[in-house]
N, C-alpha and C positions, 0 to 999 in steps of 0.2 A: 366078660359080658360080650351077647353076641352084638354087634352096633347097626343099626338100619338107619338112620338119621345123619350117622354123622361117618368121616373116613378116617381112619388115625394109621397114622406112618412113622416110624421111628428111626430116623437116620444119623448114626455117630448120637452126638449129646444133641439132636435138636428131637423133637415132637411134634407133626404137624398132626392137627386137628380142623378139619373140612367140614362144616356144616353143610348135608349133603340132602335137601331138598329145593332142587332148584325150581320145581314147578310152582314153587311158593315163594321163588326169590329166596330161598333157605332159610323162611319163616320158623321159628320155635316153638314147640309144643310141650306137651308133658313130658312126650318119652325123648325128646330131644335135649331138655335138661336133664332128665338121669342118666341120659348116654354120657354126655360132659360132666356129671359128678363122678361118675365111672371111670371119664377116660382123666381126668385131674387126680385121684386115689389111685390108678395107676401106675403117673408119670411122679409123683412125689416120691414113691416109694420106690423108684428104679435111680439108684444113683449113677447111672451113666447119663439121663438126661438132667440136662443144666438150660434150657428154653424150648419153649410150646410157644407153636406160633399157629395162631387162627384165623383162619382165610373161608371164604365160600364158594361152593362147586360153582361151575360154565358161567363165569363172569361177573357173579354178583356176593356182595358178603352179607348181608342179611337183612330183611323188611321187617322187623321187630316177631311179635308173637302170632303166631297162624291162627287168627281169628274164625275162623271157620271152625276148627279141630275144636277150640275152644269151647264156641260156643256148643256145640254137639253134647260136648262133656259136662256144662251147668245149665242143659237147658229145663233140667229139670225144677231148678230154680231152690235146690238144697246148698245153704249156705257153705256148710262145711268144705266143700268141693272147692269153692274159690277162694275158701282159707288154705287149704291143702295147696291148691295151686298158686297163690302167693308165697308159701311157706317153701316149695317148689323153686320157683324164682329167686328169693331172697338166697337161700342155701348155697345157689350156682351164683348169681351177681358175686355176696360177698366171699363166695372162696375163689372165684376166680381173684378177686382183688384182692387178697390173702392170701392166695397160695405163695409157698416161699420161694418159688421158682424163675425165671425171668419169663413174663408175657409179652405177646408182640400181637396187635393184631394188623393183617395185610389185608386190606381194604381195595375192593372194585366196584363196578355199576353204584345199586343202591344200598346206601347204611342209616337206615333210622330206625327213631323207635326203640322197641329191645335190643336192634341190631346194634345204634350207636353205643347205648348200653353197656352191651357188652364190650365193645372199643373201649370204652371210656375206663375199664376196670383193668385193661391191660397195662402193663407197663411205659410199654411204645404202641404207637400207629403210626404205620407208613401206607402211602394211599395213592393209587391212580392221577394221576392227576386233573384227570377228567371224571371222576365220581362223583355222586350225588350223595352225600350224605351231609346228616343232622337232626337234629330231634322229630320232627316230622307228627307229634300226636296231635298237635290242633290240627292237621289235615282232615284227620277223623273225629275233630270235636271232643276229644280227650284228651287227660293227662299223664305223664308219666306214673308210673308206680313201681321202677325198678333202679331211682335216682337220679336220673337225668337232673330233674330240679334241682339237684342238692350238688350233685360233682360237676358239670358244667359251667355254672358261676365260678366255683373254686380254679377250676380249669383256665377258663377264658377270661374272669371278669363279669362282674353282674351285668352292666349294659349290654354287651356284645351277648353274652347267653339269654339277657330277655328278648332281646331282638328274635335270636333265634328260636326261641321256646316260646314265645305268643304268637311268633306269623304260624310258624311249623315250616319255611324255609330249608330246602337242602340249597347245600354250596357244594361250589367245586372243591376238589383237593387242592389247591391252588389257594384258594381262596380260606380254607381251611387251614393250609399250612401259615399263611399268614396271619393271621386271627387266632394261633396257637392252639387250633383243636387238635392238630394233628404236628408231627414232628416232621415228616417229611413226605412232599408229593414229586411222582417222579411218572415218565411216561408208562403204560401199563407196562411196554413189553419190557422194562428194566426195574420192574418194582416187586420182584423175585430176590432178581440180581443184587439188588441194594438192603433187601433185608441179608439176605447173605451176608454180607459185606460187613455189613451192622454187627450179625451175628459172632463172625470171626473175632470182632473186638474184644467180643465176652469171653471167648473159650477158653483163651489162656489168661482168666482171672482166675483167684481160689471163690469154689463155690458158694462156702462157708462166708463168705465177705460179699460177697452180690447179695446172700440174703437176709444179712445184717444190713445190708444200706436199704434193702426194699422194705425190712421193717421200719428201722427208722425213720425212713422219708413217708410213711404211711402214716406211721403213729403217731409222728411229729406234729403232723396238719393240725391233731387236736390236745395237742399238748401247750402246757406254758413253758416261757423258754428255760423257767429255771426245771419244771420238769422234764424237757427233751433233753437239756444238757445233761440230767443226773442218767437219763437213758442210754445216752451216746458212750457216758462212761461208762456204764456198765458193761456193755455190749463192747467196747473196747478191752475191758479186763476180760471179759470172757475170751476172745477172739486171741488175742495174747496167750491164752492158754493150749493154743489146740494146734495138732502137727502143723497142720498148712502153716500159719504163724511162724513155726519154728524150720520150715523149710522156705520160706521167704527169705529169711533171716542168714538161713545158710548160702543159700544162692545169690543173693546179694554178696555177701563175703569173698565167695567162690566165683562172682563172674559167672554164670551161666544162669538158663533158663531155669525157673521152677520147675518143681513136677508137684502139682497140688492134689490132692485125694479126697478131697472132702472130709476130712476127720479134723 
């Protein structure tokens, strides 16, 4: 797919993916979700990438859905259109929060809205420390419709996420990282550098076990505990079966580093 919306760069095992319309704050649209289901069915399927990480062009990560674009395309007032574009949304929110890969998003200027959104289904968030983000829909008299509601609380705590999801309140990274929306805020010109940093931790994990623990800590949320533990076990026999497993096992023995292959 050719991509007008967004930039995708693929260096060693990482993936960046740039939402790339800054005249909109790198607002979201139609074609700006299926450039991202596009560029996510690409990065699965390439096993040299083991993390994608989502950032937004000339300083900002993104002001939720391009309301403008939007409205152009149901102004007809045909319902179907805004089922389609819900249908749209939901596809990209939950395979980004699904995909079995590790997500990062790197966070600058402003993140609300869809933009938080999509933060919120990554993995990790590392952020500016001086950014603006947070739910931001009461600013416009609306409400979420891409789960803010629903993963925020789980995130932070229901007090602290109503506070922020009734005013429509952006905070700082700072302020963010302390109130657990985000994992780490750091000055902009180092908040490259520290996803890096980040990243290096993963590389020499086996891949196959980053994404056994991304399911489980997903599925687990809505599981009972005697169901997550009959999960764990599974996915533990499973995992026992497969090379990587069996080359941990050797390397351990042998003193020396892994070489894991994803198999």
């Amino acid at each position: 797919m050719r991509y007008q919306d967004i930039i995708v760069e693929k260096k060693g095992a990482v993936a960046w993916l740039t939402l790339n319309k800054p005249r909109v704050l790198n607002a979201i649209g139609w074609q700006t979700f299926e450039e991202i289901l596009a560029a996510l069915d690409d990065f699965e399927k390439d096993p040299a990438i083991m993390v994608v990480v989502i950032k937004g062009a000339e300083g900002n990560f993104c002001a939720g859905v391009d309301l403008k674009e939007h409205a152009k395309r149901v102004a007809t007032g045909d319902l179907s259109l805004k089922a389609t574009f819900s249908n749209l949304a939901d596809r990209t929110y939950n395979g980004l929060e699904n995909f079995p890969k590790v997500t990062i998003a790197m966070v600058q200027g402003v993140c609300m809205a869809g933009g938080i959104e999509i933060a919120e289904v990554c993995d990790f968030i590392f952020a500016d420390e001086k950014c603006r983000i947070g739910d931001g829909h009461m600013r416009s008299g609306i409400i979420p419709n891409a789960g803010a509601s629903i993963r925020m609380p789980r995130n932070i705590g229901m007090r602290k996420a109503k506070e922020l999801l009734y005013t429509g309140d952006l905070i700082s990274g700072q302020e963010a990282e302390r109130i657990g929306l985000i994992n780490k805020a750091v000055p902009a010109d180092k908040l490259e550098q520290v996803v890096e940093e980040f990243i290096a931790k993963l590389a020499d994990k086996p891949p196959l076990a980053l994404q056994a623990m991304k399911m489980l800590v997903n599925r687990g949320l809505g599981c009972t505990i005697e169901a997550g533990l009959m999960l764990e076990r599974n996915t533990v026999n499973y995992l026992q079966s497969t090379e990587d497993f069996k080359e941990s096992m050797a390397a351990f023995t042998e003193k020396r580093k892994p070489n894991y292959t994803g198999r």
